[in-house]
N, C-alpha and C positions, 0 to 999 in steps of 0.2 A: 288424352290430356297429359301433356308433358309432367312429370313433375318427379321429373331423378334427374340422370345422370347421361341422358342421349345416347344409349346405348354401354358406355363404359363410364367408369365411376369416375371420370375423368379428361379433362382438356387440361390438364394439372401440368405444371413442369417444373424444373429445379430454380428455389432462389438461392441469390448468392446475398446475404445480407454485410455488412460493414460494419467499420471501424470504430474506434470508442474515444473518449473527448480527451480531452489534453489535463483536465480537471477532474478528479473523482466525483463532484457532486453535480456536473455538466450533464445534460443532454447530450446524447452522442451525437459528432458533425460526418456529414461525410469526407470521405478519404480525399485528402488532397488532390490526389490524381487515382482514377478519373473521382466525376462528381455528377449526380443528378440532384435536379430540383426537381421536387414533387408538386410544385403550383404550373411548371411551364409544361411537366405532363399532364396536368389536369388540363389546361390550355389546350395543346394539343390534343386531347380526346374529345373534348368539347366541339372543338372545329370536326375533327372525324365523325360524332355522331350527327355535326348539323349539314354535312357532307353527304350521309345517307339518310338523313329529313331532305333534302334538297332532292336526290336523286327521286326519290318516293313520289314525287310530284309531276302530278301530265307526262307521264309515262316515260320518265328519262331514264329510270334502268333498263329499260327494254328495246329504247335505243340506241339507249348506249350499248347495250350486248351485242348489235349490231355492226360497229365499230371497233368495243374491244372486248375479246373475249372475256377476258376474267374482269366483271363491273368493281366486284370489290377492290380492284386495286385503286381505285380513288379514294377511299378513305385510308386505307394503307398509307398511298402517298402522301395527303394529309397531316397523316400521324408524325410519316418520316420526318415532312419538312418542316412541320411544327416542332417537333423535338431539337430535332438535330441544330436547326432554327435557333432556335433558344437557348440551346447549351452552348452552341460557339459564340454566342453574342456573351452570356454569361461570362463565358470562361475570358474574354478578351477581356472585357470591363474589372476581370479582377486581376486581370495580364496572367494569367498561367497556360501555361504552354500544356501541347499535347504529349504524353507521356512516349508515346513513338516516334512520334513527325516531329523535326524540328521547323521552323517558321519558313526559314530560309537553306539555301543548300548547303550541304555539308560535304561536298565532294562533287567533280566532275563527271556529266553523265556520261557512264561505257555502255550504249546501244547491246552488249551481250546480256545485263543483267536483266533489265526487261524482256529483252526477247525470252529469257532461260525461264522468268516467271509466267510470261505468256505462253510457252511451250507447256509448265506443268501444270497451269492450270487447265488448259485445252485437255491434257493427260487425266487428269484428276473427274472434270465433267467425262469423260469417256469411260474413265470406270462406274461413275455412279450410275450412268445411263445405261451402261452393261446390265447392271447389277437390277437394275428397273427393268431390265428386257428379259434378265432370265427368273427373276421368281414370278408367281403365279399372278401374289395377288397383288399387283399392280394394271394387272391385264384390265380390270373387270370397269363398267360403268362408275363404279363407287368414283374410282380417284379421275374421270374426268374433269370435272374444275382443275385437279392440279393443273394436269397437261395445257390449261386452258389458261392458268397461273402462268406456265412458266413460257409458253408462245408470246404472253401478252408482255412479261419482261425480257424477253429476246430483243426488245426493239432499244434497251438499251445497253445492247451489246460492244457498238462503236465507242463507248465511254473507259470499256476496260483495259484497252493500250494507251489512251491516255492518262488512265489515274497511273499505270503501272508507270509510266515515263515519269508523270510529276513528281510520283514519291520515293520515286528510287532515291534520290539524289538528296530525299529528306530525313529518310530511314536513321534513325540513334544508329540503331542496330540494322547492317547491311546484311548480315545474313539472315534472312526467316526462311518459314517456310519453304513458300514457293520457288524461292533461290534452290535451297537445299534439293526438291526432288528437280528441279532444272537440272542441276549437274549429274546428280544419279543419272537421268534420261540417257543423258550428253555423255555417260563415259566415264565421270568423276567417282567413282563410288569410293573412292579411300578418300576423298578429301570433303565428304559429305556430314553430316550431325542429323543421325540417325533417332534421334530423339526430337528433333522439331519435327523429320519426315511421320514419325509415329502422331504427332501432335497432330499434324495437318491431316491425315485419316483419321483418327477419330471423329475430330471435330468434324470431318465430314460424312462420319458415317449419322453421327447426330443430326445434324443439316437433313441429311437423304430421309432418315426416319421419320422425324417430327414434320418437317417442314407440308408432306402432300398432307398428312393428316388435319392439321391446323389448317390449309387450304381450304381444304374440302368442308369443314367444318363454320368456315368464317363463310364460304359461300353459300351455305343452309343458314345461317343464322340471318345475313344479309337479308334473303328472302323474304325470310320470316318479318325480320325488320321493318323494310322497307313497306309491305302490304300492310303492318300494325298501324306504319306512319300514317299511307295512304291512307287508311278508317280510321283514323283516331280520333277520337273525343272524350269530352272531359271527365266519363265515368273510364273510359277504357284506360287513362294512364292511372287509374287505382286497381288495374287489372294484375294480380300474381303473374299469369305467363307472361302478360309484356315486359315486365321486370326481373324475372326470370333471364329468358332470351338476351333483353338486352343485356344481363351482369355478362353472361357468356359471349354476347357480340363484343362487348370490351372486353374482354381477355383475350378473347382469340383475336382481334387486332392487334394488340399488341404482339402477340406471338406471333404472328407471321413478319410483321417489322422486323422485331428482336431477330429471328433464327435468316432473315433474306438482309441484314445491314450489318452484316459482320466485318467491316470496318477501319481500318485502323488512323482514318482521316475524322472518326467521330469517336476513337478510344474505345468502341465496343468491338473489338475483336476478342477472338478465345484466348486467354493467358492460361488455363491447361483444362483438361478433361478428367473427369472421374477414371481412376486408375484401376479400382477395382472391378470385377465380375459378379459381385453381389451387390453393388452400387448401380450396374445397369441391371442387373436381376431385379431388382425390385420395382427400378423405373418402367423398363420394360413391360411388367405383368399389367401395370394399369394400364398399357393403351391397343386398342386395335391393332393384330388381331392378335393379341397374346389375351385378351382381355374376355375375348370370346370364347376362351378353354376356359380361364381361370375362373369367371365369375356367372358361369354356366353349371361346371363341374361341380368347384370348391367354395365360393364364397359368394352364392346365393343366397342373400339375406333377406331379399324384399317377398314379403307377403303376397303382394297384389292388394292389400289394403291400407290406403295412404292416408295421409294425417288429415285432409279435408274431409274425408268420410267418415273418421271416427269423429271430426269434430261436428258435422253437420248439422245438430241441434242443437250449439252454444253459438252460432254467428258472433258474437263479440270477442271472443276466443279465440275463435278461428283466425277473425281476422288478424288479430294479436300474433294468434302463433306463425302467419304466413307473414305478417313484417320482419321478424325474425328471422325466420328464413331466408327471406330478399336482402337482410343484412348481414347475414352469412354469408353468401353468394356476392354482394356485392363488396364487401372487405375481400373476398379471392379475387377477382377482377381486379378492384386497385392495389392486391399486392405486386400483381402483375404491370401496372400500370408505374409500378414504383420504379419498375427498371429500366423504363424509355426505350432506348433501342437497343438493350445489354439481353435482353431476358434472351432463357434458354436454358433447355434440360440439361443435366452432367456435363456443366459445363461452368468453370470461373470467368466469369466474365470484366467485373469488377465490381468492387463492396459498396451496397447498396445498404444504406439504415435511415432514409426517409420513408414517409409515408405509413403504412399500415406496421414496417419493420421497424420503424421507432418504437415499439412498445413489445415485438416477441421479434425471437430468431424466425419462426415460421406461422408466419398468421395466414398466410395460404394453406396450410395443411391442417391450423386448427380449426377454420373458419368450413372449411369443404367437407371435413371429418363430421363436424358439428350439423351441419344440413342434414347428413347423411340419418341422420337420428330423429332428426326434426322430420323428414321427409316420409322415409321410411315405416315410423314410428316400430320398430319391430317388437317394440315390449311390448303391443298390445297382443292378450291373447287369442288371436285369430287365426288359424281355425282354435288352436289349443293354448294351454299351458305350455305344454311340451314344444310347442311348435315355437311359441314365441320365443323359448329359451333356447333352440336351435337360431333363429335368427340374430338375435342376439350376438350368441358367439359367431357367427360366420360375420357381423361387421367389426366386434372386437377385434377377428382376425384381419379384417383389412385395415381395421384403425393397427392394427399393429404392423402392416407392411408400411403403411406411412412413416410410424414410426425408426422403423429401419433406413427409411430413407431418410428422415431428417438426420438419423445418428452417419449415415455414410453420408451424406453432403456434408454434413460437421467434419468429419474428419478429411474431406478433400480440401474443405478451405479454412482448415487449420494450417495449412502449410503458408497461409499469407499470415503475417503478424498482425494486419489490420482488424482481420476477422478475430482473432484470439483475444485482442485487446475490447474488441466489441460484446463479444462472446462473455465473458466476465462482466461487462459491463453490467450485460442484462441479468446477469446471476441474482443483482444487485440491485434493481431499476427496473427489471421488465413487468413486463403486468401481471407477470401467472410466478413471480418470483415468491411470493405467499405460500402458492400449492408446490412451489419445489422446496422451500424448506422442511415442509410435510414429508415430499418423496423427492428423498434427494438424488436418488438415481437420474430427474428429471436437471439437475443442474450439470452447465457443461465444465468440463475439466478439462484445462489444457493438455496440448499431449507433452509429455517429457521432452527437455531438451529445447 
């Protein structure tokens, strides 16, 4: 019986929360540019869950696998064109433009600058695929789905010399990225900007990491899914693990959206990456396979006796306490949900303060930390005293790597003034502002300057 963390205490990733109101005693709005609405992601997840209730039925995932490899990419797609959908409809009806593309052209097209971005990106997939060829654990059956991911979005590959032509010519900013490592390639390297070429590996090394894992993970969950759909009835949707599964089946869709729709014709492209070494240190440890040393070796917490079993003989309780949990679990799912197509580990994507982040800077971190205790129950004393209080501190200890990361994602997108302005906001207005005037270490401070 499931009832943790799927192996790692996490399918977790970085939020980038937003900006603050124009008004001291306002609701914070989202940032002008970009902007998500939280009712047309809810929309669009609605249609992706009834995407895989549909597949579930007379045996359409299995033959659809038939046809294309990786099933889950229909609720993916879904998601995409539902969101994406939505926000360009949005954003015209209130006339604001995309903060990169302008409408119309802004310069005549020169045939080199696209080809120079189709060259380095061609460059760019040839190093990640290296880089897939030569570590180990890529090799093994685990990350099958990905490979089966990324065959099944091979097929639209023909779309990427045409966005490159469209947008050249619409670009604010003519130099990005993929311009920049074009001329490196070509010979340029004195007249290059060595700091987007930095930008563009990163954000790709993030892409390479997360992206098979979240794969792999949405297409277990799918599974799972889809066979709940197929048997379901009306005591099984009062069922913990289908509630469970499903919180994580919405998360991990969107994750794989967010990290494969990076963008800049939908504003969710990376505007920078986690700069520091201790800011992917920490993200790093929660996931596979770093997750497999650390929470093996070091931060063993779980007993083997979980919260349904100590509760067994109060059922009313029980139940109580497993609502709880699914509403745990399900505020991390729609924090994730909050960011449409932006979401993404160490990474700025753009300031996000709808949904679950209307009320904390990370309610993803408090809501999954919170499970973890719900879950676990480690204060009970099982087998001992001693033992319990050993557990204990080894989740303290991971409640405290979370904590690291919420303080290094603060200091990466303090460098936007939207988030700083937000950031304060919630010093003032957020839900747990009560317990930070208690400990005020817990309140953010801008940085100097």
């Amino acid at each position: 019986m499931t009832r943790g963390t799927q192996e790692t205490p996490e399918t977790n990733r970085t939020r980038a929360p937003g900006p603050a109101p124009a008004t001291p005693g306002s609701a914070p709005e989202p940032a002008a540019q970009p902007e998500e609405s939280f009712l047309i992601n809810l929309a669009a997840l609605a249609a992706g869950i009834a995407s895989m209730g549909w597949l579930a039925g007379d045996n359409r995932l299995q033959r659809l696998a038939e046809v294309v490899e990786y099933p889950a990419i229909v609720p993916c797609a879904v998601v995409f064109a539902g969101v994406a959908a939505g926000q360009m409809l949005r954003r015209w009806h209130r006339r604001r433009e995309l903060t990169e593309l302008a409408p119309r052209p802004l310069r005549p097209l020169e045939w080199r600058r696209p080809m120079l971005r189709l060259l380095a990106l061609a460059a760019t997939l040839a190093i990640v695929g290296a880089a897939y060829a030569i570590f180990p654990e890529y090799r093994g059956d685990f990350y099958a789905p990905f490979w089966k991911f990324l065959r099944t979005i091979a097929y639209g590959a023909p779309l990427i010399p045409v966005y490159l032509v469209w947008s050249d010519t619409r670009l604010r900013e003519p130099r990005d990225e993929l311009l920049e490592f074009g001329l490196f390639l070509t010979g340029h390297a004195r007249e290059v900007d060595y700091a987007l070429i930095r930008r563009h590996f990163m954000g790709w090394a993030v892409k390479g990491f997360f992206t098979p894992l979240m794969t792999v993970y949405l297409s277990q969950e799918m599974q799972y899914l889809c066979s709940a759909y197929r048997d379901a009835t009306f005591e099984s949707w009062q069922d913990y693990e289908l509630w469970f599964h499903l919180s994580y089946g919405i998360d991990l869709l969107f994750c794989v959206v967010g990290y494969t729709a990076t963008l800049r014709l939908f504003d969710s492209h990376i505007r920078s990456v986690e700069p520091t070494a201790l800011g992917w240190g920490v993200a790093l440890i929660c996931y596979q396979p770093f997750y497999s040393i650390v929470g093996t070796m070091y931060l063993k917490y779980e007993s083997g006796y979980y919260w349904d079993r100590w509760l067994g003989d109060w059922p009313h309780v029980r139940d109580v306490w497993g609502v709880v949990i699914i509403l745990c679990v399900l505020t991390y799912a729609l924090s994730t949900v909050a960011f449409g197509l932006r979401f993404s580990n160490l990474t700025h994507r753009g300031i996000i303060t709808t949904g679950p982040y209307r009320y904390s800077k990370h309610p993803a971190y408090l809501a999954k930390n919170l499970s973890w205790w719900l879950i676990a129950v480690p204060f009970i004393p099982s087998p001992s005293v001693a033992a319990a209080l050993q557990h204990c501190a080894l989740l303290l200890l991971l409640n405290g790597v979370y904590l690291l990361r919420a303080r290094t994602e603060e200091r990466h997108l303090s460098r936007d003034p939207r988030y700083v302005a937000y950031a304060l906001w919630m010093n003032e207005h957020g839900a747990l502002r009560g317990l930070a005037r208690w400990l005020p270490s817990l309140q953010y401070r801008a940085p100097p300057g």
